[in-house]
C-alpha positions, 0 to 999 in steps of 0.5 A: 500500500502507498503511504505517499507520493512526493515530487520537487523541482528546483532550479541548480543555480538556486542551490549553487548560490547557498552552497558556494555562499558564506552560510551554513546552509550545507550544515543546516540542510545536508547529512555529512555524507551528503556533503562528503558525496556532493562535494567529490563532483568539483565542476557539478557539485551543485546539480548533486545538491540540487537533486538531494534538496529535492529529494528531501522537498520530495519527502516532506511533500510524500508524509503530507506534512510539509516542513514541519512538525520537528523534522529536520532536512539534514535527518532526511539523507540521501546516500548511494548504494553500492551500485550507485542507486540512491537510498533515503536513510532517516535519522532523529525524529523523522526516523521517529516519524516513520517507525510511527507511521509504520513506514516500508520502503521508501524509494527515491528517484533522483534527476539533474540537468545543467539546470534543473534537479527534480525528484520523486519520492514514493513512501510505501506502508 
């Protein structure tokens, strides 16, 4: 059965700007090893983190909630397996949030150009 289907679009260069600036934005918003990941692409970085700042968006608009009630972006990581496939793993209160909901998998669909990074994510109960 289908818990929620969330869907984001973002502009690269929206996301470029927050992370070459002088914010803590990357901290605020991404997990260690997203950052450890977006940042091995020296000449793309930025559509790596437009994608997961989707993915995430994605995953909020999926639970039904929005951005809040507690849970935070940087506990919503997106990480590769082995063989490259992106995989949500949760953390903190929105790990919390899924244990209570009873979540199952939860699959993720990343996509990026030049510009434009989207997401699709489909949380299954």
């Amino acid at each position: 059965m289908i818990y929620g289907i969330g869907t984001d679009l973002i502009e690269v260069d929206r996301i470029a700007r927050q992370v070459n600036g002088d914010t803590r934005f990357k901290e605020k918003i991404f997990s260690e090893n997203e950052i450890h990941y977006c940042e091995s692409f020296k000449g793309n970085k930025a559509q790596h983190y437009a994608a997961r700042y989707a993915a995430k968006e994605a995953f909020f608009k999926a639970i039904g909630t929005g951005y809040r009630g507690g849970l935070a972006f940087h506990e919503i990581s997106i990480e590769n397996d082995d063989l490259g496939k992106p995989e949500i793993v949760l953390t903190g209160k929105a790990r919390d949030f899924a244990i209570q909901h009873a979540f199952g998998k939860i699959h993720v669909s990343l996509s990026h150009l030049k510009d434009l990074a989207s997401a699709i994510v489909t949380i299954e109960k």
